[in-house]
C-alpha positions, 0 to 999 in steps of 0.5 A: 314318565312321572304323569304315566305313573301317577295317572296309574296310581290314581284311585280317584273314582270316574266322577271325581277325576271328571270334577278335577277336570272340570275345575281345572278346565273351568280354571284355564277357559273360565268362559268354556268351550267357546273361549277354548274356541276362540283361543285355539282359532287365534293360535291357528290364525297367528301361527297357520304352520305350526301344528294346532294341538301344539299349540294349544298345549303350550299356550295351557302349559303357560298360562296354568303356570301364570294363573297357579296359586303360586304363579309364575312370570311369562318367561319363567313359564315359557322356559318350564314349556320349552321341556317338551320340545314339540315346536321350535319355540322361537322368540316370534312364536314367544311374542305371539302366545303372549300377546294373546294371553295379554288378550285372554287375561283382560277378556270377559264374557263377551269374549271379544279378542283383539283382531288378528292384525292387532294381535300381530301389532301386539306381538312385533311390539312385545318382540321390540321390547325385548330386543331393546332390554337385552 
């Protein structure tokens, strides 16, 4: 509701609001559409029944929190993204997004991710560590 009525209550011109979007983007996918591109086709490949806009919503709504300039941990990250209840946002599923961003945080320009079977490796591992520290 507080987006509603901010969005309402921006007078910003089209130019600035397209700069802000810009930044901001430039910000979460430094290395542009096609990093974008290659986020959103991982999510889809480690996760091939959960819906695609999801979660790519939740992967930006975590990392956005990690790389703010008053950043957050994973799971303090993971619980603000659990607000919006639009998956079931299982320990798998935790384990998954996070060992993708481990990827996305090490990436550079060439933009050559881990393969789908090393990003699943990564996850059971990272789901391991964490069954072990509870």
């Amino acid at each position: 509701m507080s987006s509603i009525l901010s969005n309402l209550l921006d007078f910003r011109s089209k130019e600035e609001k397209s700069r802000s979007f810009e930044a901001y983007s430039k910000k979460i996918f430094p290395y542009g559409d096609a990093q974008k591109d290659a986020i959103s086709e991982n999510l889809a490949a480690l996760f091939p029944t959960e819906r695609q806009n999801y979660l790519v919503m939740y992967y930006v709504l975590i990392k956005e929190e990690m790389t703010a300039e008053d950043s957050i941990d994973f799971e303090s990250a993971v619980a603000k993204a659990k607000k919006y209840k639009l998956l079931n946002f299982t320990s798998k599923l935790q384990a998954g997004i996070k060992s993708l961003l481990n990827a996305d945080f090490d990436i550079d320009e060439n933009l050559q991710y881990p393969t789908l079977e090393e990003l699943q490796a990564s996850a059971t591992d990272i789901l391991f560590s964490w069954q072990n520290n509870e």
